[in-house]
C-alpha positions, 0 to 999 in steps of 0.5 A, spaced: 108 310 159 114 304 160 116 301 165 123 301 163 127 304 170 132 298 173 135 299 180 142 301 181 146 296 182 150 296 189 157 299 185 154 305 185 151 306 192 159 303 193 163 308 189 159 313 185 162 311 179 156 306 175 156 309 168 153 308 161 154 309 154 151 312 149 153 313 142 153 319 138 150 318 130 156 322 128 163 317 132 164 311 131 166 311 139 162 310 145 162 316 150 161 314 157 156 318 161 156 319 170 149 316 172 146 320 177 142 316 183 134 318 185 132 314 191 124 317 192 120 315 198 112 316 199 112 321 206 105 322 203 100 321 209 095 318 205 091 312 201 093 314 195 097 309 190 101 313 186 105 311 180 113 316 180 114 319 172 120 321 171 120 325 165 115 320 160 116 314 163 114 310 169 119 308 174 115 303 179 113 296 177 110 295 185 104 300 187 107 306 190 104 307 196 105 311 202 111 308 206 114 306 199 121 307 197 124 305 189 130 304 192 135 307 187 135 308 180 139 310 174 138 317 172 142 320 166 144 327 170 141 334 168 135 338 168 129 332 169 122 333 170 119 328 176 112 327 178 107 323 181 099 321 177 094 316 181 095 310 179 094 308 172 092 315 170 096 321 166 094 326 169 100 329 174 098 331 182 104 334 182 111 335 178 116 339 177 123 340 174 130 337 179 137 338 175 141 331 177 149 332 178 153 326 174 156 321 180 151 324 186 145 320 190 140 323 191 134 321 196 126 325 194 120 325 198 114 325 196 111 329 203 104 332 205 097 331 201 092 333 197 094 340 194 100 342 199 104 335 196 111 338 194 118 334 193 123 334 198 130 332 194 136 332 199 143 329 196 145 323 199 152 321 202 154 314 201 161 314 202 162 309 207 162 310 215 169 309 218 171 303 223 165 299 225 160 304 225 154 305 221 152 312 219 145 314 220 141 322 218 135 324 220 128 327 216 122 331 219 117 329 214 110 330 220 107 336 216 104 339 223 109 337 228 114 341 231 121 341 230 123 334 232 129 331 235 132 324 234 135 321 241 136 313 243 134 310 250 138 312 255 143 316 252 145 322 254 144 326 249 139 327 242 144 325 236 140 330 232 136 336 235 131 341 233 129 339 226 122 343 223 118 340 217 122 339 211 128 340 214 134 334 214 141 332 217 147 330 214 149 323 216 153 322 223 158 316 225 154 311 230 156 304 233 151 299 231 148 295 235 142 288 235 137 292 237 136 300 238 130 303 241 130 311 237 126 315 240 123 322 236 121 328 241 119 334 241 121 340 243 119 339 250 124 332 250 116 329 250 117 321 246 112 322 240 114 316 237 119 311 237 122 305 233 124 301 238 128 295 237 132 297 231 138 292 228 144 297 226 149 294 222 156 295 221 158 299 214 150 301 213 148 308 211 141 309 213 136 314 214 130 314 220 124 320 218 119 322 222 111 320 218 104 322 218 100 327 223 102 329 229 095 331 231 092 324 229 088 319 233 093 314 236 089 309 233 089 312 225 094 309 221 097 316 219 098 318 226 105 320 227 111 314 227 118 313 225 121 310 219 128 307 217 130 305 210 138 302 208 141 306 203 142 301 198 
């Protein structure tokens, strides 16, 4: 399986309107093709590297590990198989068949382990945050945790609440800031996790997931946390 993917470049991300040509045998002229745009992010809570299939071919240059994201690739749209194999090996751990819609971004997860591994494809809005502000969303990828909230030190109230395992938000508008201290919690308004001293710019869209096992030790690596990826 090659390794022929390529990062979509920023005009994408921009406008949606990143196209590419292919030429049918039988005209003389070029049909232009709307790309999709796939993002995917390993959520799995294990030591495992993997390699991302798309239909037959290997979209990552890099070991994709957990905490991994691709960042976005063109994709041409319709009906296309994705999956996972170990690293370096052909054999699928999981795979299943997405339809992609010409000029849509979308972000997939890699969430869970071992035989309840699924994929979690949510539809990305890139168009730009109005003003000043930067959009942020949520996901919550703990797969024993409850359903989580999303709050920022101090303020009064949560920006998103009562999300369950797999569930995501749309994006909301937030004023940016040099250093955000987020705070995840539980139902019980308990912190079980933080992403503190966080950068938030102006006309940048992101997206903060909760991670790893609710239910693990404070000293393993895959205990509960948040992460924050730049859509770009």
């Amino acid at each position: 399986m090659s390794n022929n993917f390529k990062n979509i470049s920023k005009a994408f991300v921009g406008v949606l309107t990143l196209s590419a040509v292919l030429v049918a045998c039988s005209k003389d002229t070029s049909e232009p093709i709307q790309l999709a745009g796939l993002n995917v992010i390993n959520a799995s809570a294990e030591a495992t590297k993997y390699d991302f299939i798309v239909d037959n071919t290997k979209a990552n240059e890099k070991d994709f590990q957990y905490n991994s994201q691709l960042g976005y690739l063109n994709l041409y749209p319709g009906l296309r198989r994705i999956g996972i194999v170990e690293k370096g090996k052909t054999a699928f751990l999981l795979s299943k068949q997405e339809t992609f819609s010409p000029g849509v971004a979308y972000s997939v997860f890699i969430a869970d382990t071992l035989s309840k591994r699924t994929f979690i494809k949510v539809e990305d809005d890139l168009t730009a945050p109005t003003g000043e502000k930067a959009k942020i969303r949520f996901v919550n990828l703990s797969p024993d945790a409850p359903a989580l909230s999303l709050g920022i030190n101090g303020a009064a109230t949560d920006l998103f609440t009562g999300k369950a395992y797999k569930e995501s938000t749309a994006f909301v508008e937030v004023e940016p800031g040099a250093s955000i201290n987020f705070e995840v919690k539980n139902a019980a308004k308990t912190v079980v996790a933080t992403l503190p001293a966080t950068k938030i710019e102006k006309g940048l869209i992101y997206t903060i997931w909760a991670k790893g096992f609710n239910g693990a030790v404070a000293a393993d690596s895959l205990k509960m946390a948040a992460k924050i990826y730049t859509h770009k």
